[in-house]
N, C-alpha and C positions, 0 to 999 in steps of 0.2 A: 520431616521429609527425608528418606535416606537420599544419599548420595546419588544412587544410580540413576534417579524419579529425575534429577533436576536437568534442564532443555538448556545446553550450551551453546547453540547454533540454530537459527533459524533460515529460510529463503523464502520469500512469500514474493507470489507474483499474483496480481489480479488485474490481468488486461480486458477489459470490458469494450464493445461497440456502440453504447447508449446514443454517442456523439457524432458518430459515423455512420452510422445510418436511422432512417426516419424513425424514431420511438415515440412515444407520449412525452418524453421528457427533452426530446431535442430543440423545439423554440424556449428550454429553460434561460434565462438570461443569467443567470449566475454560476450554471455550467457550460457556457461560454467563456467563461473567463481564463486564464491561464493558470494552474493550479489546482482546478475546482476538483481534481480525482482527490488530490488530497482532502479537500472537505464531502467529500462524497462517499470514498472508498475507506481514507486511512483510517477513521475511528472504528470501521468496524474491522480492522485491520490490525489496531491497539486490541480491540475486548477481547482477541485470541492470544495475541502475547503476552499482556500484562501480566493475568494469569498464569501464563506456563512460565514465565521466565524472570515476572518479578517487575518494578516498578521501573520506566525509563527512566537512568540517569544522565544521559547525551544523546545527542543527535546530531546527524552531521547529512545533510541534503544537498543534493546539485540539484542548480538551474532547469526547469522544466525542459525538456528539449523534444521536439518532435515527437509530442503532448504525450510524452511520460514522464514522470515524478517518480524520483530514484533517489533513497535514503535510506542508511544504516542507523542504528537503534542500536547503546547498549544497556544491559538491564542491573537491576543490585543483584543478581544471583551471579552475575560474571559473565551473562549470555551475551550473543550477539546476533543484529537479524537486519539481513539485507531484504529490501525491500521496493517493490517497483511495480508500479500504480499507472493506469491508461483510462480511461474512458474515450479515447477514440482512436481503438484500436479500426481496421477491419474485418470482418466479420471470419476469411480465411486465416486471419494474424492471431485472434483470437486463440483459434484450437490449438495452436503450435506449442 
């Protein structure tokens, strides 16, 4: 891979309303729980980066807070990718 190809920086935001308002999957009980964008959102959130940027070798995560999940990733290519995860956003919060 030359040099130029390789992804040093990432920012991925995927704020979602699944939880905030009435969807099919809002009586889910296990996305009720505190966390769950991470099991919902982050893996397909890894199949983008891994790839571009190489295999996670840390991670470093804050405390869920006013139900976003907000973690930095860095990778063996020498990347790095901020990263920040909702599934109960509002629906205007969303587009922003």
């Amino acid at each position: 891979m030359e040099k130029d190809n390789i992804w040093t920086q990432a920012n991925i935001r995927v704020h979602a309303s699944v939880m905030a308002t009435k969807s099919p999957y809002f009586d889910s009980a296990w996305l009720q729980a505190p966390g769950a964008a991470l099991w919902d959102i982050g893996p397909h959130v890894l199949s983008a980066l891994i790839p571009m940027m190489g295999a996670v070798t840390a991670i470093e995560a804050q405390p869920e807070q006013d139900g976003f999940s907000i973690f930095r990733t860095w990778h063996e290519r020498g990347g790095v990718a901020d990263v920040s995860l909702s599934i109960r956003c509002t629906p205007d919060a969303v587009a922003k």
